[in-house]
C-alpha positions as a Markdown table, in Angstrom:
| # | Residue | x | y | z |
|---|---|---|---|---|
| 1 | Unk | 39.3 | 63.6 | 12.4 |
| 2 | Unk | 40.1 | 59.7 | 13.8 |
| 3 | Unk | 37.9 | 60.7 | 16.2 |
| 4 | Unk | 35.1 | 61.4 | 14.3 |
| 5 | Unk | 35.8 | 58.1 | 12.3 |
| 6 | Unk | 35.4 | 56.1 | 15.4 |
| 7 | Unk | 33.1 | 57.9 | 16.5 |
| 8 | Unk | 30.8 | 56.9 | 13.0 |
| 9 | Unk | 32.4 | 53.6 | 13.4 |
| 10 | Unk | 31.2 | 53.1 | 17.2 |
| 11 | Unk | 27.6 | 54.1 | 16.2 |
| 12 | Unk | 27.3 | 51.8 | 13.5 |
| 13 | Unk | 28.9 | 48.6 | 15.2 |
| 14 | Unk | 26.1 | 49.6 | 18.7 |
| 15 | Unk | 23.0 | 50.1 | 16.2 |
| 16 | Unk | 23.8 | 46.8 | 14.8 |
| 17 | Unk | 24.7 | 44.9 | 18.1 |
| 18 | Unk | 21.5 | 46.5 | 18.9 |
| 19 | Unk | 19.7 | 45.6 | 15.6 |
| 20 | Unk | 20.9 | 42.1 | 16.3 |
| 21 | Unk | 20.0 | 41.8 | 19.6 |
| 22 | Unk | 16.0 | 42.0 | 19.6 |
| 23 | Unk | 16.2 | 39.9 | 15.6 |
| 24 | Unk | 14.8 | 36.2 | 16.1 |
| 25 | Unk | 18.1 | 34.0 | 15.8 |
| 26 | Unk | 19.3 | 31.3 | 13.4 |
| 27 | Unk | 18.8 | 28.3 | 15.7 |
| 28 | Unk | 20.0 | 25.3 | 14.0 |
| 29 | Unk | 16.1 | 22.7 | 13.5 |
| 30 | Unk | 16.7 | 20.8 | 16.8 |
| 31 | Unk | 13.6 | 18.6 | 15.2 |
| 32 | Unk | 13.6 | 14.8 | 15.5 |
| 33 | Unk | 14.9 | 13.4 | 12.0 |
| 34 | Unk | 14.1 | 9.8 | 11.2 |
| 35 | Unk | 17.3 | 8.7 | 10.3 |
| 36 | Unk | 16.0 | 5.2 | 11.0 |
| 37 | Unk | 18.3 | 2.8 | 8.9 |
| 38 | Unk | 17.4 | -1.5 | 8.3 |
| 39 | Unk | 19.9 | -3.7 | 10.4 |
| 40 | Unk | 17.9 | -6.5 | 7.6 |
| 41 | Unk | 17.0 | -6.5 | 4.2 |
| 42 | Unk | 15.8 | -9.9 | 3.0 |
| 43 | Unk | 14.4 | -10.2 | -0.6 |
| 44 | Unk | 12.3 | -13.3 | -1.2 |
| 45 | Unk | 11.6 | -14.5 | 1.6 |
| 46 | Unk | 9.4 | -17.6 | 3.0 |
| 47 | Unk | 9.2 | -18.5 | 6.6 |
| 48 | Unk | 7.2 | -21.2 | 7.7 |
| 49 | Unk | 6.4 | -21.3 | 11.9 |
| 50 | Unk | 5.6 | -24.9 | 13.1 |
| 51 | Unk | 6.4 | -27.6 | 15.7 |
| 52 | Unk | 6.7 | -31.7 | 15.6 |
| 53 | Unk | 2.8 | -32.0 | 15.3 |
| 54 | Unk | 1.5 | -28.9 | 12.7 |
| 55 | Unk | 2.2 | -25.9 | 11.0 |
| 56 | Unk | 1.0 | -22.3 | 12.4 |
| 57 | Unk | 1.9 | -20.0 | 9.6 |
| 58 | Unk | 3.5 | -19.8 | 6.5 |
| 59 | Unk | 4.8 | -16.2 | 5.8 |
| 60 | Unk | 5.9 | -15.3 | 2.4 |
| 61 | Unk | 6.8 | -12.0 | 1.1 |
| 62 | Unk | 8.7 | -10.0 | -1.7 |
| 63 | Unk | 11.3 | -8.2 | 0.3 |
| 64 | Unk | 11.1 | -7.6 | 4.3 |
| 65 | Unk | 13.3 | -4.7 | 6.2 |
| 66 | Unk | 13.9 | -5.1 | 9.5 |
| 67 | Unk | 14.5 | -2.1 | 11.3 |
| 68 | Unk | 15.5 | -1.9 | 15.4 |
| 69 | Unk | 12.0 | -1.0 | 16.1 |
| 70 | Unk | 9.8 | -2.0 | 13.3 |
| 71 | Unk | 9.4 | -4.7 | 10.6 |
| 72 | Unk | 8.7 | -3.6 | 6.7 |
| 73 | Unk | 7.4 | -5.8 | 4.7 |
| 74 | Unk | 6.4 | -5.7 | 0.9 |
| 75 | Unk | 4.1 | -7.8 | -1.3 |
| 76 | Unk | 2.9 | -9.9 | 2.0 |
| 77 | Unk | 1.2 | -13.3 | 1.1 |
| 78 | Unk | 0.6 | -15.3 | 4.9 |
| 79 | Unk | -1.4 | -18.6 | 5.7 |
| 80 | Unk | -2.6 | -19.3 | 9.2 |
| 81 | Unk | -3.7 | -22.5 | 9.8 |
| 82 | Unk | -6.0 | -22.1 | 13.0 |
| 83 | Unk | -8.8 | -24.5 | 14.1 |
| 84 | Unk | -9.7 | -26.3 | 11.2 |
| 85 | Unk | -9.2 | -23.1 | 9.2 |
| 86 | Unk | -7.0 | -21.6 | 7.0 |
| 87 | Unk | -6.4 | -17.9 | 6.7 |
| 88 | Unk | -4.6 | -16.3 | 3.6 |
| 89 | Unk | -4.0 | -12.9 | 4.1 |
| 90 | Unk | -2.4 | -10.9 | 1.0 |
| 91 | Unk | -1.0 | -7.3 | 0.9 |
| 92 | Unk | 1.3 | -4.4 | -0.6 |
| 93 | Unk | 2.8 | -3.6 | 2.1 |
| 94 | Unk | 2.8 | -4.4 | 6.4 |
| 95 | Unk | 4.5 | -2.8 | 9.2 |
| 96 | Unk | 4.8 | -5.0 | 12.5 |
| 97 | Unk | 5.6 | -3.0 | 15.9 |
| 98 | Unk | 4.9 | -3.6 | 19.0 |
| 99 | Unk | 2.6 | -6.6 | 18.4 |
| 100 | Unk | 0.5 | -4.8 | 15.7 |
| 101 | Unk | 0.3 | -5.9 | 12.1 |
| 102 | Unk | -0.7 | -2.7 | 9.8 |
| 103 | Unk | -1.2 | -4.0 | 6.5 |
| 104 | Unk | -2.3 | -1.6 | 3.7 |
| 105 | Unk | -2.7 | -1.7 | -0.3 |
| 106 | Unk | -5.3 | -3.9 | -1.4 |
| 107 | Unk | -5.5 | -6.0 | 1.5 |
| 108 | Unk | -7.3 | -9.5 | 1.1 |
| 109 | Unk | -8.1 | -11.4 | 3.6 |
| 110 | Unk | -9.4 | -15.2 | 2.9 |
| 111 | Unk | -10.9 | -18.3 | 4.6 |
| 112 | Unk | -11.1 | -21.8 | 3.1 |
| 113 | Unk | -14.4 | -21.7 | 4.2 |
| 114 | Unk | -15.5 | -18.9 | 1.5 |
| 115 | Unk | -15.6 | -15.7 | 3.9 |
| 116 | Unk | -13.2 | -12.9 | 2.1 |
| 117 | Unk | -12.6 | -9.2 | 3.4 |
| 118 | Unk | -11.2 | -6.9 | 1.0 |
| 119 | Unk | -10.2 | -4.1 | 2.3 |
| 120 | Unk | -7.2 | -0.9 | 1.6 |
| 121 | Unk | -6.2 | -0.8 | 4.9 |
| 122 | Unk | -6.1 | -3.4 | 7.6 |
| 123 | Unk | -4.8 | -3.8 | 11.5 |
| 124 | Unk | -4.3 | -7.0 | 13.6 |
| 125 | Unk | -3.1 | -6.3 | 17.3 |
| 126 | Unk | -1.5 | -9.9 | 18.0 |
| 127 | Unk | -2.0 | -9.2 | 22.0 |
| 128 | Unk | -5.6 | -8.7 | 21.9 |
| 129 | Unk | -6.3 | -10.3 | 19.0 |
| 130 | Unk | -8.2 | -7.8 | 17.8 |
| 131 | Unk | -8.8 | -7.1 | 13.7 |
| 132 | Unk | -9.7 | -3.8 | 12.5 |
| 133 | Unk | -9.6 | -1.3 | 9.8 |
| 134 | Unk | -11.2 | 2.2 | 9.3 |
| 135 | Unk | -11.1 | 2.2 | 5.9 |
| 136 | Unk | -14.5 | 1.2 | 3.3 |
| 137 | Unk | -14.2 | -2.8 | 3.1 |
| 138 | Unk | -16.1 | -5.6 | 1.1 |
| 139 | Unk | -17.0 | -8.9 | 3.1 |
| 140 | Unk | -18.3 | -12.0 | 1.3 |
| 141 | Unk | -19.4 | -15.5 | 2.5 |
| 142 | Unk | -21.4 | -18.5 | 1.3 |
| 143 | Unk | -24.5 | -17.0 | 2.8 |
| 144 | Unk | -23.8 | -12.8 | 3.2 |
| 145 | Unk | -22.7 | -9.9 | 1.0 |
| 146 | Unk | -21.6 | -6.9 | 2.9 |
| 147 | Unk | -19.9 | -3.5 | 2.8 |
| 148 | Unk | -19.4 | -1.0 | 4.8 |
| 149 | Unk | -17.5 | 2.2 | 6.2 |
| 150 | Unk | -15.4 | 0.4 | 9.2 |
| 151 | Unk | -15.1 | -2.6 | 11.2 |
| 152 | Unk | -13.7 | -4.6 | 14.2 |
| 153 | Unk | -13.4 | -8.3 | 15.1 |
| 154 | Unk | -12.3 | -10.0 | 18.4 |
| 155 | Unk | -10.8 | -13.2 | 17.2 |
| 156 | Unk | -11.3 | -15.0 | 21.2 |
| 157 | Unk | -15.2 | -13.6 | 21.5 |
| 158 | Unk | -16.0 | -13.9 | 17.8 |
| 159 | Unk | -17.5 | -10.6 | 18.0 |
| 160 | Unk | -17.7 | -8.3 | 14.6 |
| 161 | Unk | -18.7 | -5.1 | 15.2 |
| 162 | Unk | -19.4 | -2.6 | 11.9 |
| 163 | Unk | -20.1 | 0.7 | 11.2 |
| 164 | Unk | -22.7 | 1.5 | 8.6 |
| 165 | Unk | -23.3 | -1.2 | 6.3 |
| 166 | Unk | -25.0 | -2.4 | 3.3 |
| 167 | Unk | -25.8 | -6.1 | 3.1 |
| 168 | Unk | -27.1 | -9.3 | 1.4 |
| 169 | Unk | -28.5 | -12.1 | 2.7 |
| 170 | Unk | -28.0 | -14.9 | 0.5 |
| 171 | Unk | -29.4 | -17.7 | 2.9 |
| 172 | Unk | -27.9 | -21.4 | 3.7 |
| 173 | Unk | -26.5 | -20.5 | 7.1 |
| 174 | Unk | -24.1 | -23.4 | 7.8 |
């Protein structure tokens, strides 16, 4: 009789080693987590760049989180003060990495000279100097009305390039 009981017992324990065997196994999710924490977090913050002879930018923000590889910021408001002109760029938010500025959440963009670009999402690549977005925009100056789907400028060749867009002539080129 003990031998029939291991026997039955014997069976059972090899059809479920067996069953086990050729089952997919619980592997713990070896996936990267983003467990990405601030080293920073500022809250009202305004930083002004500048040397003995002028001021290159005036940064303000809401609250700015500064993370090993990336800078958050929130409510952006920035003045650049470049040849004669004055840029004012205003967003929700802005993520700086690597030399790229991604600003997105009603992004405005405006010169003292009249031109505006109002956009949702923007990018600046501070390397190349190149200013982008792929997202629908509205550009206004003293003499043009635009809109389109997507755009790029090249600050150095002051080269706009756009894809399809609607626009206004309003005359009095300066």
């Amino acid at each position: 009789m003990v031998v029939k009981v291991l026997y039955y017992v014997l069976s059972i324990f090899v059809i479920v080693v067996f069953f086990l065997f050729f089952q997919e196994p619980y592997l713990l999710d070896l996936s990267k987590v983003n467990t990405e924490f601030a080293n920073v977090e500022m809250d009202g913050v305004r930083d002004v760049e500048m040397n003995e002879e002028r001021i290159f930018r005036v940064f303000r923000a809401k609250k700015v989180l500064r993370y090993p590889s990336k800078d958050v910021v929130e409510f952006v408001n920035m003045d650049i003060y470049e040849d004669g002109l004055v840029y004012n760029i205003k967003g929700n938010r802005a993520v700086y990495k690597d030399g790229v500025v991604r600003a997105d959440g009603n992004v405005f963009v405006h010169r003292n000279d009249g031109m505006y670009i109002k956009t949702e999402k923007l990018s600046f690549d501070t390397k190349k100097k190149l200013i982008s977005s792929d997202s629908p925009f509205v550009y206004g100056s003293d003499f043009l009305y635009a809109h389109g789907k997507r755009f790029s400028y090249d600050v150095d060749k002051k080269y706009l390039k756009i894809k399809d867009i609607e626009a206004v002539y309003k005359g009095n080129i300066k």
